[in-house]
C-alpha angles and dihedrals in degrees: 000000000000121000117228116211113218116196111188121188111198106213128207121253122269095007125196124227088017092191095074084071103062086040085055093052093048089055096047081053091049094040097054090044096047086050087047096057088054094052086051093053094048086074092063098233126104101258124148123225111199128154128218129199122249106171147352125226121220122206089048119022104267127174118191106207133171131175118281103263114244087019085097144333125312098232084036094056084040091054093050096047090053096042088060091050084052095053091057086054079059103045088043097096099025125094103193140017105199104149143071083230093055087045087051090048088051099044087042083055099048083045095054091050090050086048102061096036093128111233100106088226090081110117121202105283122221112196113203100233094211098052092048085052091059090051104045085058088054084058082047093061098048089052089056091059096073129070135219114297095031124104144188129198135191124226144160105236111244098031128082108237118094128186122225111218105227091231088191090071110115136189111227103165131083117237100194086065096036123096102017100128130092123286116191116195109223127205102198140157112223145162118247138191102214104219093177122020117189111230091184131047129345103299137148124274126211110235135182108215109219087200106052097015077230118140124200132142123255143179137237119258090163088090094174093050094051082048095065098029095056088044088061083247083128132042118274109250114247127198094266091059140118128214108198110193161122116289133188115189145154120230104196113204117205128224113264105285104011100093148284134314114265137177124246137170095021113169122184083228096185122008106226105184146328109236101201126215100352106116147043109228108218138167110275140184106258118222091209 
């Protein structure tokens, strides 16, 4: 069944220039299907995501709105809807997003949530960070519509949760001048501390690299060996293990002046070998 998105604004009484909520509306709809089309795209195929309206609240302004049939899949278009919700989740407690890092942390979360969707169809998804930042400043400009007092909030009709959109976020960067450095793509074998597996699902899991002192999260590509690392088939890794394997990652370089280098995209692609017992994870200063 499809899930239908409902994103409600609560204006304030007696508003003046009534107009700017309705505008405000129309950018939160372009806003979540503009970061829906990216989410589409991070899985590499052709798919369009595109909303249509299936009924308007009184009382607030409400718009009821589900992904267009036949456009995509029904668990993809599932998977999308539910991603936005959950980018609201992760704008909730932040004030500003200024930087191509913080872009980076926010894309490697929705990736994470796309990955352990749970259906077992899900690919790897690759979200182009300029693109989402052109979509995250379209979600800015919603938020600036509306004026002290007002709120607007992000839900999945029929269930009870309901996500309220931080409408202080801002967007302070400019995409047309993020991500325009270089990004390599690295092959490597390395050694890692895992400082947070995942027991459930195809998360992320938060890694120390020895090599490099970086520290970045990465999935699993190694599906057999999650398998059987999730199944208890495999010891569970302790804090003075070692995982041994085989790594893919982007290190994406700045301009001068613009930022550090951070990692994005890494995948354990094959799980060499558990060293048990041989180290002592500690905090480290990461090179990326």
């Amino acid at each position: 069944m499809h899930e239908t998105l409902k994103i409600k604004i609560n204006f304030a009484k007696e508003r003046q220039r009534p107009a700017e909520v309705f505008q405000a509306m129309s950018s939160y709809i372009e806003a979540y299907q503009a970061i829906g089309q990216v989410l589409a795209n991070s899985l590499g195929g052709r798919d369009e995501f595109a909303l249509q309206l299936v009924n308007v609240e009184t009382g607030s302004v409400a718009s009821v709105l589900k992904a267009v049939p036949g456009l995509l899949s029904e668990w993809l278009g599932n998977a999308l809807i539910q991603s936005g919700v959950s980018l609201a989740a992760s704008l909730s407690d932040i004030e500003s997003t200024d930087t191509e890092e913080e872009v980076n942390k926010l894309a490697s979360e929705l990736e994470t949530q796309l990955a352990k969707s749970g259906t077992g169809q899900m690919a790897d998804p690759s979200i182009d960070r300029h693109e989402f930042a052109i979509a995250l400043s379209k979600l800015s400009e919603a938020n600036k519509r509306l004026i002290p007092g007002e709120s607007a909030s992000a839900s999945i009709v029929g269930t009870d949760k309901v996500t309220q959109i931080n409408t202080h976020w801002r967007f302070n960067g400019n995409p047309s001048e993020m991500f325009l450095g270089t990004t390599e793509a690295h092959h490597v074998v390395d050694k890692l501390y895992v400082r947070a597996p995942i027991n459930i699902g195809k998360g992320a899991w938060s890694m120390v690299s020895i090599t490099t002192h970086s520290r970045y999260d990465a999935r699993i590509s190694d599906l057999a060996w999650l398998e059987n690392y999730q199944g208890g088939l495999i010891q569970a890794i302790g804090p003075k293990d070692v995982m041994e394997a085989e790594v893919s990652l982007d290190i994406h370089t700045p301009p001068p002046g613009k930022g550090k280098p951070f990692i994005s995209n890494a995948k354990i692609v094959r799980v060499l070998k558990i060293h048990r017992d041989v180290g002592l994870q500690h905090e480290t200063s990461p090179l990326y």
